[in-house]
C-alpha positions in Angstrom: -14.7 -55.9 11.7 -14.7 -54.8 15.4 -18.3 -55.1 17.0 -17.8 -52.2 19.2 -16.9 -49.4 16.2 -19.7 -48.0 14.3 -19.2 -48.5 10.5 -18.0 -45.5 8.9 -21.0 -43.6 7.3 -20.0 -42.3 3.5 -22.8 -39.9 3.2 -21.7 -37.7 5.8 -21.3 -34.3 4.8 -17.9 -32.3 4.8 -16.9 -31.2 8.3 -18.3 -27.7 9.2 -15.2 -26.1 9.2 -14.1 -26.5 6.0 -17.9 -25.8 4.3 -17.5 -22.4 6.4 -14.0 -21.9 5.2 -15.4 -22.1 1.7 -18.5 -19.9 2.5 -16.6 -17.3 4.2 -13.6 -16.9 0.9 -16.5 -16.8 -1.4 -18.4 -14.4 0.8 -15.4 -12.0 0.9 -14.0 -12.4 -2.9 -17.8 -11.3 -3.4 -17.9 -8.7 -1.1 -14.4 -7.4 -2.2 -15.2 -7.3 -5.8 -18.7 -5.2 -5.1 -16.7 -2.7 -3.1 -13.9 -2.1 -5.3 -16.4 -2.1 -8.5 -18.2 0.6 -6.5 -14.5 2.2 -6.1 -13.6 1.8 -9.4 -17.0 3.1 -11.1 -16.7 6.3 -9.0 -13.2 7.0 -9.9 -13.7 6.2 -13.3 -16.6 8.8 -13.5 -14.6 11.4 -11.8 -12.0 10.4 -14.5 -14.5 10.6 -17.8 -17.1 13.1 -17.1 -16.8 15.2 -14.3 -13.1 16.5 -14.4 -13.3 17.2 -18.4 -16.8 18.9 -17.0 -15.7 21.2 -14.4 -12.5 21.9 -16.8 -15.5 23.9 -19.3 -16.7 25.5 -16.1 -14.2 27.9 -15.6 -12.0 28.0 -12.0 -14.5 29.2 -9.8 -17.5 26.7 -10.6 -14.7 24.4 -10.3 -13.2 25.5 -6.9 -16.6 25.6 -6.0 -17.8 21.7 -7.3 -14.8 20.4 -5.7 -15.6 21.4 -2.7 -18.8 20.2 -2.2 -18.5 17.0 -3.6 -15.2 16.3 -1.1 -17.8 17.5 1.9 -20.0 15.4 0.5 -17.3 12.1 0.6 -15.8 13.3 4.3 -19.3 13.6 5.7 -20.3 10.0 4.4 -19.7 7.1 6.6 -21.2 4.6 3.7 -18.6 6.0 1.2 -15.8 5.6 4.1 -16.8 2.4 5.0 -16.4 0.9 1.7 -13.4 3.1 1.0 -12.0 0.8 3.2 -14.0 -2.3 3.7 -12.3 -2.8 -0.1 -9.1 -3.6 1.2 -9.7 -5.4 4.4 -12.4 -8.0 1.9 -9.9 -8.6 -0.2 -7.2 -9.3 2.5 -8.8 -11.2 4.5 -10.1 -12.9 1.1 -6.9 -13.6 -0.1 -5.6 -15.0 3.6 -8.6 -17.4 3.7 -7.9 -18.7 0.2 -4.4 -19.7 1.1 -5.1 -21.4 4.2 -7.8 -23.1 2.3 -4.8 -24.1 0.1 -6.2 -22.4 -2.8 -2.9 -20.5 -3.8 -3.8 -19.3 -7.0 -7.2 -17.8 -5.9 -5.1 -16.3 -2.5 -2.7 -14.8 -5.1 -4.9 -13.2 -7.1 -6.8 -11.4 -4.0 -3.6 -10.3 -2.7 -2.6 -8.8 -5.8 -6.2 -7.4 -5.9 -5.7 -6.2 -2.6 -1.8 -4.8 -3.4 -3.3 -2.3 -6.4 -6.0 -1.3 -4.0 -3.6 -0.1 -1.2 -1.8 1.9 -3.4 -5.4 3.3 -4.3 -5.6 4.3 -0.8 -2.1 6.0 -0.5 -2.7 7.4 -3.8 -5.5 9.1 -2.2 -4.4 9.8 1.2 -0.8 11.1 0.3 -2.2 13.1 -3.2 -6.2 13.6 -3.8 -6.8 14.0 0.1 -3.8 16.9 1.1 -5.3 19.1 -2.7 -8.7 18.5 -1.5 -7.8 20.2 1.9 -5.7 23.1 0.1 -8.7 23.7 -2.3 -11.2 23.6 0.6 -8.9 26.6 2.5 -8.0 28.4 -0.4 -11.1 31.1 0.2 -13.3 32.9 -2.6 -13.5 30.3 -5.2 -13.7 33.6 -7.3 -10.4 34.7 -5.6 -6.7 34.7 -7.4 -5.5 32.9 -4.3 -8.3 29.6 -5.6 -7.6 30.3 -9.3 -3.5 29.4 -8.5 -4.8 26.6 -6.4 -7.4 25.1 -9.1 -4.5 25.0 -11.4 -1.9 23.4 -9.1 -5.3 21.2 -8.0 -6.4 20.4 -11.5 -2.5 19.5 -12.7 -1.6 17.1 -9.5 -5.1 15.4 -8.8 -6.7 14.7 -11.9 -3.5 11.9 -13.2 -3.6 11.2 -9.8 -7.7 10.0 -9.9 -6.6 8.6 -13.6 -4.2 6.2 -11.4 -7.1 5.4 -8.9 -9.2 4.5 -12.2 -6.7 2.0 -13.4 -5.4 0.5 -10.1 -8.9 -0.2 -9.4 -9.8 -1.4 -12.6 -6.7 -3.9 -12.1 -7.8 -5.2 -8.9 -11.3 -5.7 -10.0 -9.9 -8.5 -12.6 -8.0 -9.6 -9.8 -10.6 -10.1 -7.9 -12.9 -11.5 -11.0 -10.2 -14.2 -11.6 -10.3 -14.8 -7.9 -13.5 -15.5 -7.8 -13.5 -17.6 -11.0 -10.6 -19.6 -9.6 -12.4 -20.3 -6.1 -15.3 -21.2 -8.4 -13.5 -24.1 -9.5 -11.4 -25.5 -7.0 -14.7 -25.3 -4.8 -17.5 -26.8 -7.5 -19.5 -23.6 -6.7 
C-alpha cells in the first residue's frame, strides 16, 4: 500500500447529495400525497353531501350556496396554493425519483401527477367558466338563475364526480409511490 494515500475509511457515510436526493423525493411524495388527499377529500364532499344537499334546497338556496362557497375558494390563497402545489409536488416528485433511478416510484408520481392535471383542466375548462355564469346570473330567485342552476347543476356536478375519482386515483398513485421509495431507500 502507498504511504502517501490515506486508507480508505468504510464508515463513511453516503455522500450528501444523494442522502439529500432521497430526503427531498420523500419530502415531496409526502407533500404531494397530503395535498392531493386534501383535494380529493374536498371534492369528494362536494360530490357526497353537499351537491345531493343543495339539490333538496330548491334553485335559489342553491344559486345562492354556490356562490358563496366559489367566493369563498377564489378569495383563499391557502386553497389556491395547494390547488396547485398538488401538481408541481408530485412532478417534481416523480422527476427526482427518476433521476434517483427509482423508475417505478418516478412512474407512479407521474401518473399521480397525469390524473391530477386533468383535475385542474377539469376545473379550469368546466367547474370554473359555470361558477362564473352562476355568479352573473343575478337574483338567485330570478328565472334567468333558475335556467342557469339547471344547466350548472347538469354540467358541474359529473364534472366534480370526475375531480372525485381522478383524485382518488392519484392519491394511490402517490401511496404506491411512496411505498415503492420506501423500499428502494430502507426508509
Amino acid at each position: 500500500m502507498d504511504q502517501h494515500r490515506p486508507a480508505p475509511h468504510t464508515d463513511d457515510p453516503a455522500p450528501a447529495p444523494a442522502v439529500s436526493r432521497v430526503r427531498a423525493a420523500g419530502f415531496l411524495l409526502g407533500l404531494a400525497t397530503v395535498l392531493v388527499g386534501l383535494m380529493a377529500g374536498l371534492f369528494f364532499a362536494f360530490t357526497v353531501s353537499v351537491m345531493p344537499g343543495l339539490d333538496a334546497a330548491g334553485d335559489p338556496t342553491y344559486a345562492a350556496a354556490m356562490r358563496r362557497f366559489n367566493s369563498a375558494v377564489d378569495g383563499n390563497g391557502l386553497f389556491g396554493t395547494a390547488f396547485v402545489l398538488a401538481l408541481l409536488a408530485a412532478v417534481a416528485a416523480s422527476a427526482v425519483e427518476y433521476r434517483a433511478g427509482r423508475r417505478r416510484a418516478a412512474l407512479w408520481a407521474g401518473a399521480a401527477a397525469v390524473a391530477y392535471l386533468v383535475v385542474l383542466v377539469l376545473t379550469f375548462a368546466v367547474n370554473i367558466p359555470l361558477n362564473n355564469e352562476l355568479a352573473a346570473a343575478g337574483d338567485p330567485a330570478g328565472a334567468t338563475a333558475a335556467g342557469v342552476v339547471d344547466r350548472f347543476r347538469g354540467t358541474w356536478v359529473p364534472a366534480n364526480t370526475a375531480r372525485t375519482l381522478l383524485c382518488a386515483v392519484a392519491l394511490a398513485a402517490l401511496a404506491r409511490a411512496l411505498l415503492l421509495h420506501g423500499r428502494a431507500t430502507g426508509r
